[in-house]
N, CA, C and O atoms as a MOPAC input file, in Angstrom:
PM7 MOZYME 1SCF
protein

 N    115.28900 1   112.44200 1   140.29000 1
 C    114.17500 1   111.83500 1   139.55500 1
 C    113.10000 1   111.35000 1   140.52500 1
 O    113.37500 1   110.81000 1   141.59700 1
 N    112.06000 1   111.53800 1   140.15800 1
 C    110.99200 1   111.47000 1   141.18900 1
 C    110.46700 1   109.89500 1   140.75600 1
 O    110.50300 1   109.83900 1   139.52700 1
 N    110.10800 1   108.91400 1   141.19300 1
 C    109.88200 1   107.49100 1   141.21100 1
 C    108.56100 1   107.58300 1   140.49200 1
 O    107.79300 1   106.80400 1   141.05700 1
 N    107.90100 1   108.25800 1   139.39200 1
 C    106.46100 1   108.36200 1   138.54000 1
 C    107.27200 1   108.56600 1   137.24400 1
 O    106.70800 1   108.03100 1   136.28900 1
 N    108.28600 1   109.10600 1   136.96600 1
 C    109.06600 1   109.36500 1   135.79200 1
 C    110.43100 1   108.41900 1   135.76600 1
 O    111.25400 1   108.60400 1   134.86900 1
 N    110.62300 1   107.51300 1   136.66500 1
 C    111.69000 1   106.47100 1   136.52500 1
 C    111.11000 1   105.21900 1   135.59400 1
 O    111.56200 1   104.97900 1   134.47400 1
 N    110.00700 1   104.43300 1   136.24500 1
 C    109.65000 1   103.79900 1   134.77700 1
 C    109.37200 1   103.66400 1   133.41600 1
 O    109.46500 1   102.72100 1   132.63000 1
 N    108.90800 1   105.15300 1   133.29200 1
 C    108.23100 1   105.67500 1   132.08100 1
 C    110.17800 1   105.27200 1   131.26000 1
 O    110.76400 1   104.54500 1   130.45800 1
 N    110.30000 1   105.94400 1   131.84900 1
 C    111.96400 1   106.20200 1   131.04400 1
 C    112.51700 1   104.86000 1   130.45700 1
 O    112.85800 1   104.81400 1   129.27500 1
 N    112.60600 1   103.79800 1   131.25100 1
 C    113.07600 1   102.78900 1   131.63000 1
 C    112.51500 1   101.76300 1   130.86800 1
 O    113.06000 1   100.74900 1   130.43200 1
 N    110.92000 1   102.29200 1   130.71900 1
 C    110.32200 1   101.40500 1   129.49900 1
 C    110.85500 1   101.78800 1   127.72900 1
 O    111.04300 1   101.13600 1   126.70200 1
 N    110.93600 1   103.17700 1   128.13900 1
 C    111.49300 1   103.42300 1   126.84300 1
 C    112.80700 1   103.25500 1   126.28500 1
 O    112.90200 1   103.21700 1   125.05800 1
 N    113.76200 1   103.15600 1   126.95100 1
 C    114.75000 1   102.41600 1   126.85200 1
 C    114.59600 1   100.86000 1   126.70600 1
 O    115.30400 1   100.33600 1   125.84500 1
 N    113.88400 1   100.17600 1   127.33000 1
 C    113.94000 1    98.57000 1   126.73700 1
 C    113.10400 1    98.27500 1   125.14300 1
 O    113.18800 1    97.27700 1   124.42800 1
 N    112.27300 1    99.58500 1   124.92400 1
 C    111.93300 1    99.66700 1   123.81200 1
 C    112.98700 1    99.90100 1   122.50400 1
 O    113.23600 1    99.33000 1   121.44200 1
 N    113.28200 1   100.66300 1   122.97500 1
 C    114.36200 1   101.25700 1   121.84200 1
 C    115.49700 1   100.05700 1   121.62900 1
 O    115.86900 1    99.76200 1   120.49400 1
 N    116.03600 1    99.36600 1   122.85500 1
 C    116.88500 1    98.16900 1   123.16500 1
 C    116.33000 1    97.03000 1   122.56500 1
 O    117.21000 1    96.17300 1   122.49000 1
 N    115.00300 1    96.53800 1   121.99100 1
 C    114.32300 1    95.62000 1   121.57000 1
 C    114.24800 1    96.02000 1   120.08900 1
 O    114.49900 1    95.18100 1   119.22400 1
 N    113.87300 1    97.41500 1   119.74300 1
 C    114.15700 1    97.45000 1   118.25800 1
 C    115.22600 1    97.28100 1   117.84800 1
 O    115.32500 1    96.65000 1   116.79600 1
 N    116.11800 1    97.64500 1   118.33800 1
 C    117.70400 1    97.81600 1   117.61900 1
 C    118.30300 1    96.21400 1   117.81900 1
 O    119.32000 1    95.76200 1   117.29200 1
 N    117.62500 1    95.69800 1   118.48000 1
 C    117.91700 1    94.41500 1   118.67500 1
 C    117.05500 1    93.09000 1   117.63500 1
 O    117.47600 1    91.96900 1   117.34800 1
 N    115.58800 1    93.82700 1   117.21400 1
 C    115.48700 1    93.33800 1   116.13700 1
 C    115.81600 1    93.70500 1   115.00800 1
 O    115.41800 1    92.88100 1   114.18500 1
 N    116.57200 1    94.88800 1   114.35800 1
 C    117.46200 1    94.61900 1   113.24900 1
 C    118.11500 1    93.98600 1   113.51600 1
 O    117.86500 1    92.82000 1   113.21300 1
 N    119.21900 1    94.22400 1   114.15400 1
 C    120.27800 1    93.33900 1   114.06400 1
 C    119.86300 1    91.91800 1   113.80700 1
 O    120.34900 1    91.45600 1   112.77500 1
 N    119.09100 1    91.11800 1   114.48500 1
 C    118.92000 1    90.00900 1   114.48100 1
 C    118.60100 1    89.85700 1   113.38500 1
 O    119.12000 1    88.89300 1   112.82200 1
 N    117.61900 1    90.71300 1   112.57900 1
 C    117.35800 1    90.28300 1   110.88800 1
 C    118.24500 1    90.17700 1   109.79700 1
 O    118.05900 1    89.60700 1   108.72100 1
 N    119.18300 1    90.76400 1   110.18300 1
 C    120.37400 1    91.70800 1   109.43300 1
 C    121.00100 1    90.23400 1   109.46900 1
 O    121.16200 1    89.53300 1   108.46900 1
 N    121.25500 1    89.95700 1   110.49100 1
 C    121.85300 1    88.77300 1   111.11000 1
 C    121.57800 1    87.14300 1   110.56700 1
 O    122.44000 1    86.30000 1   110.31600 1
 N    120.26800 1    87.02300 1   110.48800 1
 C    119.61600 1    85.96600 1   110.03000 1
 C    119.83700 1    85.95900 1   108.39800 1
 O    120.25100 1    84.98100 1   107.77600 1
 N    119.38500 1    87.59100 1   107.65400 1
 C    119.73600 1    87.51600 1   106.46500 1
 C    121.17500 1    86.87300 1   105.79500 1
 O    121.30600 1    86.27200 1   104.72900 1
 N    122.38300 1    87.28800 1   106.99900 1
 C    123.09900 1    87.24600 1   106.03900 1
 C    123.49100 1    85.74600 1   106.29800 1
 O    123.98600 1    85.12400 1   105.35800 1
 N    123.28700 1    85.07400 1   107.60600 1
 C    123.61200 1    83.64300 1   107.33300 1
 C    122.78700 1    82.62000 1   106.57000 1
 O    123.30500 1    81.51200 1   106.42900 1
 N    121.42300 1    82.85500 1   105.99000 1
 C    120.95100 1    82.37200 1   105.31600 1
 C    121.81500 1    82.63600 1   103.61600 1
 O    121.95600 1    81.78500 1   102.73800 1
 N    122.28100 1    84.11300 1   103.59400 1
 C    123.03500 1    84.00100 1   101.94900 1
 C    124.34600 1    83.03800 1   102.10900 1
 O    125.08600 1    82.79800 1   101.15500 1
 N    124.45300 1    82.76100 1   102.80400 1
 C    126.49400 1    82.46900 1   103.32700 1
 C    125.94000 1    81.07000 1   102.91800 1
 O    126.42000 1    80.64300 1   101.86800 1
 N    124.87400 1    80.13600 1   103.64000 1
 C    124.04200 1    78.68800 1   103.13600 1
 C    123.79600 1    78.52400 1   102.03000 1
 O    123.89600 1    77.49900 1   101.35500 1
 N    123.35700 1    79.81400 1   101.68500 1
 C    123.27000 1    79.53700 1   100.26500 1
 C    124.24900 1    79.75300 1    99.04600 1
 O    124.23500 1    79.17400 1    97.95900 1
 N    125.06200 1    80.68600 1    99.48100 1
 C    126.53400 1    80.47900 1    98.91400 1
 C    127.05400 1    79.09800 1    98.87700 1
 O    127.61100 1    78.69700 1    97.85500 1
 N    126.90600 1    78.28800 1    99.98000 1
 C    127.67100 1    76.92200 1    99.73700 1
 C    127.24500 1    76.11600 1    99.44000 1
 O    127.91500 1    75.08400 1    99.47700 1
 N    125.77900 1    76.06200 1    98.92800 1
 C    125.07900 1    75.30400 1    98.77800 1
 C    124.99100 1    75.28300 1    96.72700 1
 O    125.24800 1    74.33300 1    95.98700 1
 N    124.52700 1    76.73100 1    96.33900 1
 C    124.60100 1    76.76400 1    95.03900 1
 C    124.56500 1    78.36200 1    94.98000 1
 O    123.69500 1    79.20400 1    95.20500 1
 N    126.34200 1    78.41100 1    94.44500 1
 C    126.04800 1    80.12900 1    94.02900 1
 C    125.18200 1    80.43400 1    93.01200 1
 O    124.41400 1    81.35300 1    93.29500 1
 N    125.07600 1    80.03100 1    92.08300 1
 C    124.49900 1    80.33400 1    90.74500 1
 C    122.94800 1    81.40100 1    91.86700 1
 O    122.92200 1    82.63000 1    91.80500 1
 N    122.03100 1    80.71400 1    92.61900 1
 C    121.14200 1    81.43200 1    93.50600 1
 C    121.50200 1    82.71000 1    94.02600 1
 O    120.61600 1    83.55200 1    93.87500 1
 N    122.62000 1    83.13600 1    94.63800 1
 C    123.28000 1    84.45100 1    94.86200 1
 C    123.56600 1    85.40600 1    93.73100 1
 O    123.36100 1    86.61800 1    93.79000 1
 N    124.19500 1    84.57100 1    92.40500 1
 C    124.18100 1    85.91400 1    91.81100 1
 C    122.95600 1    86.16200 1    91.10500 1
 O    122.96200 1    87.15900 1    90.38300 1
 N    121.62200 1    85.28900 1    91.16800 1
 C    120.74400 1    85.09000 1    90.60200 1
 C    120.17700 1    86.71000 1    91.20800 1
 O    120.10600 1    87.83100 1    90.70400 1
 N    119.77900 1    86.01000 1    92.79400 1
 C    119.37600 1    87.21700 1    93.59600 1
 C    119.57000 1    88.56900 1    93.61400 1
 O    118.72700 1    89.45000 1    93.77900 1
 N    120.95700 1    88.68000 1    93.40000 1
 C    122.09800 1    89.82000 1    92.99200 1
 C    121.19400 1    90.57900 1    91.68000 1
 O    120.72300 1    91.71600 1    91.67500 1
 N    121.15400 1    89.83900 1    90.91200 1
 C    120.87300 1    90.25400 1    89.64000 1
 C    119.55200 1    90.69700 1    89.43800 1
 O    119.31900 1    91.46700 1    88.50600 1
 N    118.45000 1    90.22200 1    90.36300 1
 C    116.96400 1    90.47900 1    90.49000 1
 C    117.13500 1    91.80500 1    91.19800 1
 O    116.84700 1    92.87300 1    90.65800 1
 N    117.61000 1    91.70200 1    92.41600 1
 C    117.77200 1    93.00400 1    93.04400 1
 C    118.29500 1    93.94000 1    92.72200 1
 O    117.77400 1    94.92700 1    93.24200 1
 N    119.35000 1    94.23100 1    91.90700 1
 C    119.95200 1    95.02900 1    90.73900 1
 C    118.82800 1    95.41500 1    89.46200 1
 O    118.67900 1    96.59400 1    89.13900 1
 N    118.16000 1    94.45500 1    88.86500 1
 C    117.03500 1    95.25700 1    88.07300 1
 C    115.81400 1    95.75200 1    89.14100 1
 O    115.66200 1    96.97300 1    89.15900 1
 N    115.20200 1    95.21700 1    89.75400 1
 C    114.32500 1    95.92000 1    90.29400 1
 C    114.52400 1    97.13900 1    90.71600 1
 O    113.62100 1    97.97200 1    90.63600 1
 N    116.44000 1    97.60700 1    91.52900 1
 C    116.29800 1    98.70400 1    92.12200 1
 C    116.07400 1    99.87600 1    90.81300 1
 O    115.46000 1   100.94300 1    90.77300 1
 N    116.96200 1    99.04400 1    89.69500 1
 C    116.98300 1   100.01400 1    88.88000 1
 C    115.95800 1   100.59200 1    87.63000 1
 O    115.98600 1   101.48000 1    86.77800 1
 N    114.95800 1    99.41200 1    88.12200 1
 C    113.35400 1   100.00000 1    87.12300 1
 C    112.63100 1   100.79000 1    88.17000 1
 O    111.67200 1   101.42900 1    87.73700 1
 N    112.86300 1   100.88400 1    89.38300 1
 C    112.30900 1   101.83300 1    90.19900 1
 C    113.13400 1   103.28000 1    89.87600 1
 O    112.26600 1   104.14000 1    89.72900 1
 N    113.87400 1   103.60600 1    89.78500 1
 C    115.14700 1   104.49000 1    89.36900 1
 C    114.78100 1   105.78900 1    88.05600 1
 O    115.67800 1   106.53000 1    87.65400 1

């Protein structure tokens, strides 16, 4: 590898390493915010459940 094509690469790898790293983290955040809200008041979860269940299915 010639030292003009080592960074290029190298950036693109911390790129790709930063996206996949912000799903996760969302993925992540999502689900401990439902788990709070599980213990807090389910009735809100299956509420959510139930919104997201008709919406997917008037798009459908």
């Amino acid at each position: 590898m010639t030292e003009g094509k080592l960074p290029g690469n190298l950036r693109g790898y911390k790129l790709k390493k930063i996206h996949r790293g912000f799903w996760g983290r969302l993925v992540l955040w999502i689900m401990i915010i439902l788990i709070v809200l599980w213990f807090i008041d389910r009735q809100i979860i299956f509420d959510l459940y139930d919104w997201l269940k008709n919406s997917i299915a008037s798009f459908l």
